[in-house]
Chimera marker file (.cmm) of the C-alpha trace (Angstrom):
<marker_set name="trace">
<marker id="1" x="159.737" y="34.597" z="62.875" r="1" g="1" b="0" radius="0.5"/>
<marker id="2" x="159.555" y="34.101" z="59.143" r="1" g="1" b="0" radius="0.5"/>
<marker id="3" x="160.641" y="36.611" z="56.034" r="1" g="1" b="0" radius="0.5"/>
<marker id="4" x="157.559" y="37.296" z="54.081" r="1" g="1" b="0" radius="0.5"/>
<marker id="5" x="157.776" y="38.523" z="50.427" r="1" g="1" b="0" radius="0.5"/>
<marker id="6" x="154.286" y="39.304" z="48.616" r="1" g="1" b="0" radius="0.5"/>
<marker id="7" x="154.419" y="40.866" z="45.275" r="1" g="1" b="0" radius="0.5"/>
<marker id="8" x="151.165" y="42.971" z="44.660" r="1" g="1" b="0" radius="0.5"/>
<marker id="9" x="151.427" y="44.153" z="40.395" r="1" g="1" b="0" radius="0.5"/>
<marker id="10" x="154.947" y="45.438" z="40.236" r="1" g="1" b="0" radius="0.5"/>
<marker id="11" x="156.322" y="46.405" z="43.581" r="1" g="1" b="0" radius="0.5"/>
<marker id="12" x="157.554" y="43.688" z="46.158" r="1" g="1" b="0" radius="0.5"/>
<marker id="13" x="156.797" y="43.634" z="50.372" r="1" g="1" b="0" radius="0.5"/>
<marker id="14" x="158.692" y="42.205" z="52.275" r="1" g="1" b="0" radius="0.5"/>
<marker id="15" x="157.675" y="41.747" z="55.874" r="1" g="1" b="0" radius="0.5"/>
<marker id="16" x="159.374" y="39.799" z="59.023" r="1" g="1" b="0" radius="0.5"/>
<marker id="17" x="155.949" y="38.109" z="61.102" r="1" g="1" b="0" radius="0.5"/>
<marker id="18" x="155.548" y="35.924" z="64.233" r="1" g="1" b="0" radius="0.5"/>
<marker id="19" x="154.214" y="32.678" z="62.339" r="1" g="1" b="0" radius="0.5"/>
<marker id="20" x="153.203" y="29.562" z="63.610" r="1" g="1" b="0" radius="0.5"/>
<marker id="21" x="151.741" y="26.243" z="62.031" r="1" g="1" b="0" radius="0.5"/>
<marker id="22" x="148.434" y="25.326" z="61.755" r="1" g="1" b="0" radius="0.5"/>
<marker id="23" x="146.941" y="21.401" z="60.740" r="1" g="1" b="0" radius="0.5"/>
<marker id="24" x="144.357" y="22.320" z="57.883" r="1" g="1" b="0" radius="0.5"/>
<marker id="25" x="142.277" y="20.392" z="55.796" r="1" g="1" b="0" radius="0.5"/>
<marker id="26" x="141.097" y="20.982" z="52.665" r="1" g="1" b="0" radius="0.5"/>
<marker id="27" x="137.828" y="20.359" z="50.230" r="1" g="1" b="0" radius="0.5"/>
<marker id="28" x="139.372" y="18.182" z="47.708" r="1" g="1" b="0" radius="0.5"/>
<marker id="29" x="138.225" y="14.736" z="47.812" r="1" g="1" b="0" radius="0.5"/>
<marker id="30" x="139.778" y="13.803" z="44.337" r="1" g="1" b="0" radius="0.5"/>
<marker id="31" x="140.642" y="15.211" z="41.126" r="1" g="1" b="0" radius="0.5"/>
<marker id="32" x="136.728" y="15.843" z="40.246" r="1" g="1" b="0" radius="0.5"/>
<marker id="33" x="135.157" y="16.005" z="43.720" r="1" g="1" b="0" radius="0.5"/>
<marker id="34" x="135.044" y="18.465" z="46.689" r="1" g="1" b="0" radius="0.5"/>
<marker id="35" x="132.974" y="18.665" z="49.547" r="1" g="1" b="0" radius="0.5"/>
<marker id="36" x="131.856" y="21.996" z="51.537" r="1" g="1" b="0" radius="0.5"/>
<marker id="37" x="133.299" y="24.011" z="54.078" r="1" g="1" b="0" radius="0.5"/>
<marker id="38" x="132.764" y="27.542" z="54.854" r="1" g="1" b="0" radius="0.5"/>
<marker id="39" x="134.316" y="30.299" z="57.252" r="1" g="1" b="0" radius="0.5"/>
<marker id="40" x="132.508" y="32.983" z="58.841" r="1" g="1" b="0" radius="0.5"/>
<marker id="41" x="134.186" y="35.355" z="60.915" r="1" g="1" b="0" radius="0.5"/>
<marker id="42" x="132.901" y="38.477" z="62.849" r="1" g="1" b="0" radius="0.5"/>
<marker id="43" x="129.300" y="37.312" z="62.215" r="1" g="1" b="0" radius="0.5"/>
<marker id="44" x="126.869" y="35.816" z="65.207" r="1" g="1" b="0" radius="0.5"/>
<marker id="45" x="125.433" y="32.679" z="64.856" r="1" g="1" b="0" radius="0.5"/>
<marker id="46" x="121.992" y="33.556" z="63.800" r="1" g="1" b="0" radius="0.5"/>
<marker id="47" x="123.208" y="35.049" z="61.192" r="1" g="1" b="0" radius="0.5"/>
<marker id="48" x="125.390" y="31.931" z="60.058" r="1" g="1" b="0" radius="0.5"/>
<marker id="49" x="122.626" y="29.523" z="60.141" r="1" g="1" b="0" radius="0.5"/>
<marker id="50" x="120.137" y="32.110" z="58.492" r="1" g="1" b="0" radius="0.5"/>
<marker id="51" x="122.731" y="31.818" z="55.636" r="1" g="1" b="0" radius="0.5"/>
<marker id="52" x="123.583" y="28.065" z="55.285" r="1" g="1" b="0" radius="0.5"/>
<marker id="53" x="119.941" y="27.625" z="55.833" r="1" g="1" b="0" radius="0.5"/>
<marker id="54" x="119.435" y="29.771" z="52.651" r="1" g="1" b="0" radius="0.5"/>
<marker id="55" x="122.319" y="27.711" z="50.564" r="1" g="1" b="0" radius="0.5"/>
<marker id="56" x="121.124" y="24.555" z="51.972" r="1" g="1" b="0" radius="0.5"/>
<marker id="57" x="117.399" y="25.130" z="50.834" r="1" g="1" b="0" radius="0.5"/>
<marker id="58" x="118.534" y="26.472" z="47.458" r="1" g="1" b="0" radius="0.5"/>
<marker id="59" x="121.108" y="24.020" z="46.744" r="1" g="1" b="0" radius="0.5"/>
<marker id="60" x="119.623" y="20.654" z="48.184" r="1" g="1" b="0" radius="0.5"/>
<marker id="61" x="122.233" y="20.446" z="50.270" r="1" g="1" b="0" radius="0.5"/>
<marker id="62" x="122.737" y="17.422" z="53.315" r="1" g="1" b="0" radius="0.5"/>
<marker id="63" x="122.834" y="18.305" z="57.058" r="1" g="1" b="0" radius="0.5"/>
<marker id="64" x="125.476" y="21.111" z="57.211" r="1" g="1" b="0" radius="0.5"/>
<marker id="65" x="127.833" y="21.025" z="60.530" r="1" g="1" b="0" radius="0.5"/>
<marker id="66" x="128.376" y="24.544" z="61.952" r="1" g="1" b="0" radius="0.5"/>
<marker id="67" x="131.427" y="24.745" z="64.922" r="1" g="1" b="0" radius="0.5"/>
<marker id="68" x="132.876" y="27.425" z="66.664" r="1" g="1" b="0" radius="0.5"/>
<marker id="69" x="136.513" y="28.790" z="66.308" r="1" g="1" b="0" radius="0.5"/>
<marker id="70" x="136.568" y="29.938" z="69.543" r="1" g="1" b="0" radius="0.5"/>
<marker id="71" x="136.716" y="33.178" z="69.126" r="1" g="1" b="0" radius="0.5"/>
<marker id="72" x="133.896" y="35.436" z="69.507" r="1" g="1" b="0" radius="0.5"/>
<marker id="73" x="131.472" y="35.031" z="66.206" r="1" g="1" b="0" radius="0.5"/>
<marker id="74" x="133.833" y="32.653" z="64.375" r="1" g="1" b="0" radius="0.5"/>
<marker id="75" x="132.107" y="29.270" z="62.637" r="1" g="1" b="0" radius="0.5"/>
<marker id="76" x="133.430" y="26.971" z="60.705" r="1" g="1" b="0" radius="0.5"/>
<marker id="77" x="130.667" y="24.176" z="58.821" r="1" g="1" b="0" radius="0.5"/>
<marker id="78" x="130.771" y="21.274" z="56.720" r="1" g="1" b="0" radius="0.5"/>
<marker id="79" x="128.480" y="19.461" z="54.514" r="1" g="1" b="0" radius="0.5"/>
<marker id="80" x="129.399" y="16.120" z="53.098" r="1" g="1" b="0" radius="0.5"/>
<marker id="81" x="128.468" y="16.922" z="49.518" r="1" g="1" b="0" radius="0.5"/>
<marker id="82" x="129.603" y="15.548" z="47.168" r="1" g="1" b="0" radius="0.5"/>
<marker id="83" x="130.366" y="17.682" z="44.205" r="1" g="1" b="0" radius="0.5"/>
<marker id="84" x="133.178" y="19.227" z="41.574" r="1" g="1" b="0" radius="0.5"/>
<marker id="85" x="134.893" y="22.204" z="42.426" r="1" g="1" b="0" radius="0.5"/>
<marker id="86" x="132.674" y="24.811" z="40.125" r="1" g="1" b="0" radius="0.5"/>
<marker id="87" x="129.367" y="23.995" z="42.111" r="1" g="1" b="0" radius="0.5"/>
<marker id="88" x="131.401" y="24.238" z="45.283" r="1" g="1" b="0" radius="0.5"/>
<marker id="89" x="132.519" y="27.816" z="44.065" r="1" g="1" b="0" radius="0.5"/>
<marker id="90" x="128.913" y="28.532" z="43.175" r="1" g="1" b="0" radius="0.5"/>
<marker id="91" x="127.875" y="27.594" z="46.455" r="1" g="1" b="0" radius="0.5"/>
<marker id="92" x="130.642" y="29.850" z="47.892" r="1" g="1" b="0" radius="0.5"/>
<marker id="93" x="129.524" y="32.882" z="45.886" r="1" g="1" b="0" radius="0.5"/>
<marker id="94" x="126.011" y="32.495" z="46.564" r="1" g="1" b="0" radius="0.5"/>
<marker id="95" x="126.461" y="32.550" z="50.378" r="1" g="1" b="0" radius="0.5"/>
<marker id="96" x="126.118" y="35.484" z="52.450" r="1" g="1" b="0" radius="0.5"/>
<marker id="97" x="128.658" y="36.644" z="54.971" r="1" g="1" b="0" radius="0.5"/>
<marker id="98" x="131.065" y="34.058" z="54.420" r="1" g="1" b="0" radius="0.5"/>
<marker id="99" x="134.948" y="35.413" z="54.726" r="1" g="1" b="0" radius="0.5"/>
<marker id="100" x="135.456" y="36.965" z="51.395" r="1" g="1" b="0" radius="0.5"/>
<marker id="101" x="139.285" y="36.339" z="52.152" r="1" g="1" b="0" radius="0.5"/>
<marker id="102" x="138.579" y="32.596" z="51.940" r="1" g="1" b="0" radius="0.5"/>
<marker id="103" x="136.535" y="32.520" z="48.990" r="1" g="1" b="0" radius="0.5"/>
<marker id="104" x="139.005" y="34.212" z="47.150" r="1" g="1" b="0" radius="0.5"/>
<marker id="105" x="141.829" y="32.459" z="48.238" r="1" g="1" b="0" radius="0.5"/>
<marker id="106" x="139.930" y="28.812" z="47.285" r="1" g="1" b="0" radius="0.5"/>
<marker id="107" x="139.010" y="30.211" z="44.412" r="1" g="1" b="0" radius="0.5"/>
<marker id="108" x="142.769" y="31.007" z="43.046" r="1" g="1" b="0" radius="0.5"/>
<marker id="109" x="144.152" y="27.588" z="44.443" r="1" g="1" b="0" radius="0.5"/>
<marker id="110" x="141.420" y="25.235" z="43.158" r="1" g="1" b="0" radius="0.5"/>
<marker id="111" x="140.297" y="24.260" z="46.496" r="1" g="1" b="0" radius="0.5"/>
<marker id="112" x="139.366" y="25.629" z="49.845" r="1" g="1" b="0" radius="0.5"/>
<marker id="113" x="141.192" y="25.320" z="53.431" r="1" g="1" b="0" radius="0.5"/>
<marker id="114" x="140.260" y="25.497" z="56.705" r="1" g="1" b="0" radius="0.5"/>
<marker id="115" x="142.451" y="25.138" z="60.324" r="1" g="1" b="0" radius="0.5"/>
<marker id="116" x="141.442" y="22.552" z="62.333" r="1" g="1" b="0" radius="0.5"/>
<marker id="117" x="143.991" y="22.749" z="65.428" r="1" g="1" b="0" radius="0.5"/>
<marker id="118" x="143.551" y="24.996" z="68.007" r="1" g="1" b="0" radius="0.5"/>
<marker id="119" x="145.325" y="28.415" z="68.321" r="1" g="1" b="0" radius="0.5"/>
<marker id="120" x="145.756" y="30.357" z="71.414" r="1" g="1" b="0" radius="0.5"/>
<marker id="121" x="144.177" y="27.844" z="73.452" r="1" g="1" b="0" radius="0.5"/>
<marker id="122" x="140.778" y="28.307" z="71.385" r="1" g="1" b="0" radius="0.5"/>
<marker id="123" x="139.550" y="24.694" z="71.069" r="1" g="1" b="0" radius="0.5"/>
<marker id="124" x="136.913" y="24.199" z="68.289" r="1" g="1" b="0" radius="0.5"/>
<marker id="125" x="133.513" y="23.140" z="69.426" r="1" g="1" b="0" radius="0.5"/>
<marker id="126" x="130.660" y="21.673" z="67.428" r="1" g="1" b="0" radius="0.5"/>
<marker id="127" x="127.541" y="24.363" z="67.975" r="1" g="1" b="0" radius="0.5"/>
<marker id="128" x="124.845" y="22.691" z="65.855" r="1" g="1" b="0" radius="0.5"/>
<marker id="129" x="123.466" y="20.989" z="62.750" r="1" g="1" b="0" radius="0.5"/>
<marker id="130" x="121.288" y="22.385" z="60.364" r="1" g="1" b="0" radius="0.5"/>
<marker id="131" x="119.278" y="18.563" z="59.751" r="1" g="1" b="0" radius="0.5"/>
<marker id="132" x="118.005" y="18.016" z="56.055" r="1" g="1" b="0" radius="0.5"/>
<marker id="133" x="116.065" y="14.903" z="54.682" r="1" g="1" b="0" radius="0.5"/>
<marker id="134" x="118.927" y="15.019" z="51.897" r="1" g="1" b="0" radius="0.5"/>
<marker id="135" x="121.559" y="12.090" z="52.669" r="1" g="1" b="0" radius="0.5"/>
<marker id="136" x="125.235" y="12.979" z="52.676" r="1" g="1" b="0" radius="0.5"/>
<marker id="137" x="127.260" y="11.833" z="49.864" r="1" g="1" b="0" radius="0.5"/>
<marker id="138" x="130.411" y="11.390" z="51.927" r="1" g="1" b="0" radius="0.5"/>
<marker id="139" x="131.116" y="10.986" z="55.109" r="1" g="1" b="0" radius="0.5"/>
<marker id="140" x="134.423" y="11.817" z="57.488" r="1" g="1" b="0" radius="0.5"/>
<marker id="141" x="136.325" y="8.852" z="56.330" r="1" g="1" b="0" radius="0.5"/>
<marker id="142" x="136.035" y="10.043" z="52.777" r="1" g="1" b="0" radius="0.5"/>
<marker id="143" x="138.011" y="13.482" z="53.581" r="1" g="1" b="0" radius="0.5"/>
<marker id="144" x="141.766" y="12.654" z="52.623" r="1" g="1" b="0" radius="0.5"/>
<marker id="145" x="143.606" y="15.877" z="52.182" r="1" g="1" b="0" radius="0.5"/>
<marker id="146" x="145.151" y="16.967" z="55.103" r="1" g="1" b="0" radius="0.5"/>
<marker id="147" x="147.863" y="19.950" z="55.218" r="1" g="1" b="0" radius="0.5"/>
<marker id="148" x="150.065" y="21.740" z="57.427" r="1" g="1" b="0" radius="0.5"/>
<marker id="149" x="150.555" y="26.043" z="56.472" r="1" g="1" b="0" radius="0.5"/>
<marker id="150" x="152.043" y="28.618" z="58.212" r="1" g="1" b="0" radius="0.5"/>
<marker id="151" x="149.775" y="31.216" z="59.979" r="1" g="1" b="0" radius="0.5"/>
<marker id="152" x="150.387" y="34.747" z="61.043" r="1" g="1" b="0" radius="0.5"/>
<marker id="153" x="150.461" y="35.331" z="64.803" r="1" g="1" b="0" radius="0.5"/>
<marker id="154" x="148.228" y="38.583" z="65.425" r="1" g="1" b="0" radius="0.5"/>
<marker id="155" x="149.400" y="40.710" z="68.430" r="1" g="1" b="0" radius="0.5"/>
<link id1="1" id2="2" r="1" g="1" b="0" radius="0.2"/>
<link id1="2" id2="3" r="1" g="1" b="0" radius="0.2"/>
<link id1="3" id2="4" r="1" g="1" b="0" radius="0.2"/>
<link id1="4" id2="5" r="1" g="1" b="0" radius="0.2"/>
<link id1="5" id2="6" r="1" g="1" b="0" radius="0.2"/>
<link id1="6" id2="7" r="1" g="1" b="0" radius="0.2"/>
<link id1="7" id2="8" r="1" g="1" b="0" radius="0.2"/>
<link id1="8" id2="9" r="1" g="1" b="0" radius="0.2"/>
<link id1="9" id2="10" r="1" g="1" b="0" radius="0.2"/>
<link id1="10" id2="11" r="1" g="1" b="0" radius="0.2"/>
<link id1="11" id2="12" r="1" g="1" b="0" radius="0.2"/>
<link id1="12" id2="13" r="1" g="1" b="0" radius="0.2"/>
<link id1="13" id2="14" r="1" g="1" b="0" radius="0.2"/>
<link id1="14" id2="15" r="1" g="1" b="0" radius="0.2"/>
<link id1="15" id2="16" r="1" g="1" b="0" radius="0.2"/>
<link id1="16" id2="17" r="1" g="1" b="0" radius="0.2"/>
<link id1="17" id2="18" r="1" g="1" b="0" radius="0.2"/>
<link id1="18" id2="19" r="1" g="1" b="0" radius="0.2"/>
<link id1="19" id2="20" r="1" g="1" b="0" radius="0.2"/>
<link id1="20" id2="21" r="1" g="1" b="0" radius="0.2"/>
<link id1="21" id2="22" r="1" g="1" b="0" radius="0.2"/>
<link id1="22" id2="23" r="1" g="1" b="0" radius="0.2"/>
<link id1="23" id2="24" r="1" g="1" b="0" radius="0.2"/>
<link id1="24" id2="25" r="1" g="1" b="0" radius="0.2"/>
<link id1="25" id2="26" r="1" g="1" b="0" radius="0.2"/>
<link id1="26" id2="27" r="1" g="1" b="0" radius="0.2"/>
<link id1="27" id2="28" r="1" g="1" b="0" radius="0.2"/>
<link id1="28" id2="29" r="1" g="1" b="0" radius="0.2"/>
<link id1="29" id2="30" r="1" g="1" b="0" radius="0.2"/>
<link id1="30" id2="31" r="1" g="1" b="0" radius="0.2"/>
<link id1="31" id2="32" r="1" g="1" b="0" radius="0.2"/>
<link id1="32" id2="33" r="1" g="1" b="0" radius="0.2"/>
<link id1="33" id2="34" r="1" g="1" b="0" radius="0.2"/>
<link id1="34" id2="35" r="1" g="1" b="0" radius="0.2"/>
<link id1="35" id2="36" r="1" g="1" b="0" radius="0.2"/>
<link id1="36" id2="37" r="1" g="1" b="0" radius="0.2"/>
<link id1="37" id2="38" r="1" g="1" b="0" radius="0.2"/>
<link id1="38" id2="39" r="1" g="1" b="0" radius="0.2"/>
<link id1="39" id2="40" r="1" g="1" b="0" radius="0.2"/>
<link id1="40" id2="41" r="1" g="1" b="0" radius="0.2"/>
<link id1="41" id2="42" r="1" g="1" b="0" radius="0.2"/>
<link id1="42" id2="43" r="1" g="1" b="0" radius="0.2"/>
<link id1="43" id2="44" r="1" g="1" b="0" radius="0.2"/>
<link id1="44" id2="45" r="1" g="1" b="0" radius="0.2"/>
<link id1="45" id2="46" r="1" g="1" b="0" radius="0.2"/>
<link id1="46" id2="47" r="1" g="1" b="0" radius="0.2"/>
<link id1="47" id2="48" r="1" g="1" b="0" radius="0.2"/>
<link id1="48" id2="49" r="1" g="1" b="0" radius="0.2"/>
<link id1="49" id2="50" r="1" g="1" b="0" radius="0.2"/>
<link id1="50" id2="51" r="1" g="1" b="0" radius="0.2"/>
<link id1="51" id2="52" r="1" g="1" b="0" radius="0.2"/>
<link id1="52" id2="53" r="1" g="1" b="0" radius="0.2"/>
<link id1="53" id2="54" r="1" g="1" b="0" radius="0.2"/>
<link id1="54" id2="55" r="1" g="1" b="0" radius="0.2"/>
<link id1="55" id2="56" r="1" g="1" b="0" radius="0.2"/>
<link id1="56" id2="57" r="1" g="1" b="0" radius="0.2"/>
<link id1="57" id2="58" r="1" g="1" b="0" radius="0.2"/>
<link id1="58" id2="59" r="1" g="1" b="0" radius="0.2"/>
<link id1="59" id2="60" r="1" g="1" b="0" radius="0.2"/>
<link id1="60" id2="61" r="1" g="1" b="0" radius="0.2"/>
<link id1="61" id2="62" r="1" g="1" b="0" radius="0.2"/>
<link id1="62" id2="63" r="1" g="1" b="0" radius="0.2"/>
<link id1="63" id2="64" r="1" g="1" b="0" radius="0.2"/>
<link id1="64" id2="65" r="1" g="1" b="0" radius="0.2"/>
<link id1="65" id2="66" r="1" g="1" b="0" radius="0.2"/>
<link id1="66" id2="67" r="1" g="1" b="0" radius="0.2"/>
<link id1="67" id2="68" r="1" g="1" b="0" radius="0.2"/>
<link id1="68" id2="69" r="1" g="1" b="0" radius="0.2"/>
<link id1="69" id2="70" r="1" g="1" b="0" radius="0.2"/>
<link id1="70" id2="71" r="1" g="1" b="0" radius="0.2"/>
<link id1="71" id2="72" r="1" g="1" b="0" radius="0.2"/>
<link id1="72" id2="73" r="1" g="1" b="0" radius="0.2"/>
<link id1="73" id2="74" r="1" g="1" b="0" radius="0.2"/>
<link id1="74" id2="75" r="1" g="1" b="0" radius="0.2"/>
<link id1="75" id2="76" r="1" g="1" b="0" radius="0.2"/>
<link id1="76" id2="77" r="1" g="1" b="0" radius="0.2"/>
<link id1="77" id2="78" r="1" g="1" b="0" radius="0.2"/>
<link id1="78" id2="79" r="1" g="1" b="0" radius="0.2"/>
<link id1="79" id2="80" r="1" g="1" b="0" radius="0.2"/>
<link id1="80" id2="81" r="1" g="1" b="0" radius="0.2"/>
<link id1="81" id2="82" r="1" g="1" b="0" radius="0.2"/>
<link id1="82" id2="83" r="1" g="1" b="0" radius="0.2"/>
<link id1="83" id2="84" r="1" g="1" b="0" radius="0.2"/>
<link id1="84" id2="85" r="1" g="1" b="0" radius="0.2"/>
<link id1="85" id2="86" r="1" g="1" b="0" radius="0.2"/>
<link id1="86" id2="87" r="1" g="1" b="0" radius="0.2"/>
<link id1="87" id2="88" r="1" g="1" b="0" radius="0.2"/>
<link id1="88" id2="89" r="1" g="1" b="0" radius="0.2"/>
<link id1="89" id2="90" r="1" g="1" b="0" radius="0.2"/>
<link id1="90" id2="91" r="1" g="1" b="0" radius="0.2"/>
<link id1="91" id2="92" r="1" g="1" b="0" radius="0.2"/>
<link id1="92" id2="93" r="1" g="1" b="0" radius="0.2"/>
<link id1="93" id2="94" r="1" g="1" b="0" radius="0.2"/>
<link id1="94" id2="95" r="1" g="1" b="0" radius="0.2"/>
<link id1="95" id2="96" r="1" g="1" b="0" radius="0.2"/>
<link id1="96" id2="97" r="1" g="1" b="0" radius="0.2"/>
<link id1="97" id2="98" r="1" g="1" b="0" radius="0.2"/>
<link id1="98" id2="99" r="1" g="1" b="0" radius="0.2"/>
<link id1="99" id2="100" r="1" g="1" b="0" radius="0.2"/>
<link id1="100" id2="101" r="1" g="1" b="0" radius="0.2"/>
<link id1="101" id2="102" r="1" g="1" b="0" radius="0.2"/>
<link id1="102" id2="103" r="1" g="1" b="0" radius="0.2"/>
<link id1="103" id2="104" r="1" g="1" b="0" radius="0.2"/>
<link id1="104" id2="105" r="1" g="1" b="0" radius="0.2"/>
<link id1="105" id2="106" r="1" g="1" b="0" radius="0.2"/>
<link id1="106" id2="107" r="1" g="1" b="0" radius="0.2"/>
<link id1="107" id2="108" r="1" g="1" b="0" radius="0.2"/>
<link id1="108" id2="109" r="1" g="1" b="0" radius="0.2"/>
<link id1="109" id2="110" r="1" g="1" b="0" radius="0.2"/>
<link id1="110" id2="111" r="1" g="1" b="0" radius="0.2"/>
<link id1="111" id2="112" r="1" g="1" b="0" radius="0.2"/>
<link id1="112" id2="113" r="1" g="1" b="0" radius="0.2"/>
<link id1="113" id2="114" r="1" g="1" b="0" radius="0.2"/>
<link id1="114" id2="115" r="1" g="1" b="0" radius="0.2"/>
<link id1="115" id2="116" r="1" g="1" b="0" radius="0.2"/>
<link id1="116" id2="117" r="1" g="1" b="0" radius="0.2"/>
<link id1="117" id2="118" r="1" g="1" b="0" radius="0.2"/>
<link id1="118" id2="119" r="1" g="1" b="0" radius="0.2"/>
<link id1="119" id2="120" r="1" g="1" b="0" radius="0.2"/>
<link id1="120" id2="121" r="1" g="1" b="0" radius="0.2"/>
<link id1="121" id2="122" r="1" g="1" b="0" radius="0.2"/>
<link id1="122" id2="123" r="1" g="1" b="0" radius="0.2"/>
<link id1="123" id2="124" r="1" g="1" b="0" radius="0.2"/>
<link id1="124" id2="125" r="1" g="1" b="0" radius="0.2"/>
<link id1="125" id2="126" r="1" g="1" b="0" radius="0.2"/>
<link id1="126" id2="127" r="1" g="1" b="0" radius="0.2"/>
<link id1="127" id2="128" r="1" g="1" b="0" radius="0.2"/>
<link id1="128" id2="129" r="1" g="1" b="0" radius="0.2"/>
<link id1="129" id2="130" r="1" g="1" b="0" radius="0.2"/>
<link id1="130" id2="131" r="1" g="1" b="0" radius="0.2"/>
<link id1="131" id2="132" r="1" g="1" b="0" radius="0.2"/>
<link id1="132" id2="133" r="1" g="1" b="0" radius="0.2"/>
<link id1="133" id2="134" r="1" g="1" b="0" radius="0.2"/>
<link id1="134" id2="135" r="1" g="1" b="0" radius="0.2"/>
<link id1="135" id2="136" r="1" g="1" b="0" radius="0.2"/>
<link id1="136" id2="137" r="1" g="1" b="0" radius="0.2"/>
<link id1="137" id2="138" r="1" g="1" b="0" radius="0.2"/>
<link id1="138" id2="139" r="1" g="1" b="0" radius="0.2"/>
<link id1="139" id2="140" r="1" g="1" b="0" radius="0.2"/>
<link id1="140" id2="141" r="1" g="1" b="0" radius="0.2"/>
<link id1="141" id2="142" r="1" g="1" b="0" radius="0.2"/>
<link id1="142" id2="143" r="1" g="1" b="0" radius="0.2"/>
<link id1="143" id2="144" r="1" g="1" b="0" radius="0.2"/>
<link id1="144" id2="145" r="1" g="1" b="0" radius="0.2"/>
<link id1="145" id2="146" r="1" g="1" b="0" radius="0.2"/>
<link id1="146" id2="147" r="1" g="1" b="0" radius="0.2"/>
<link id1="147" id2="148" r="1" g="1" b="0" radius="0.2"/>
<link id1="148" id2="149" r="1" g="1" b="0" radius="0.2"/>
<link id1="149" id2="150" r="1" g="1" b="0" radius="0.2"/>
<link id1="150" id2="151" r="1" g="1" b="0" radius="0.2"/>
<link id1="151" id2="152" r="1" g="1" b="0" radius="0.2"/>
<link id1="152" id2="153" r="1" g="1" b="0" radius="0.2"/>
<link id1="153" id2="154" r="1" g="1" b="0" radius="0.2"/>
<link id1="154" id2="155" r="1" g="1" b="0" radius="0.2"/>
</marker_set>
């Protein structure tokens, strides 16, 4: 159980919540470089890859990596682009149906996050790749920040 205290304008809420911690890792390569990750929840996979295929065809983009979470119409993808952080947040904005909740979130910390580890025995699994005749700037060895953050149990 953990004490949570979010101020929203003036007023202060406070809330006691089942946490637990999560292994993350986020875009930040280096000081001037990110690479892409996006989270879709609630949305079926058609839908995902209609909208990374959009991003990837408008942004020359490298084969993007789409996985499940899991859980019923949750993806997670990658692309190992290599770019600063306000083309990743253009990237971000210009995709449809990506979590709104993680955009913003990146957007205010300078970087986006996503869980890796599993929660509630819901093991990630890769689901497909969206190919492209782009080559990848980076590759898995190149990704360096890795965190540990609390996350809200939901009932």
């Amino acid at each position: 159980m953990e004490l949570r205290i979010v101020k929203f304008g003036r007023k202060l809420h406070f809330s006691i919540e089942k946490i637990e911690v999560v292994q993350g890792v986020n875009s930040k390569i280096d000081d001037d470089t990110h690479f892409l990750m996006w989270d879709f929840d609630d949305i079926p996979l058609p839908i995902v890859e209609v909208s990374l295929l959009h991003i990837q065809k408008n942004f020359h983009l490298p084969a993007i990596q789409i996985l499940s979470t899991g859980k019923k119409d949750g993806y997670h993808a990658y692309c190992f682009k290599a770019c600063s952080f306000l083309l990743a947040r253009t990237i971000m904005a210009a995709t449809a149906n990506v979590d709104l909740k993680f955009v913003a979130l990146g957007f205010m910390r300078g970087y986006f996050t996503l869980r890796f580890s599993d929660v509630k025995g819901r093991k990630f699994e890769p689901v497909c790749e969206l190919p492209s005749a782009i080559p990848s700037d980076l590759d898995y060895s190149d990704v360096n920040c890795f965190v540990n953050y609390t996350k809200r149990v939901k009932p």
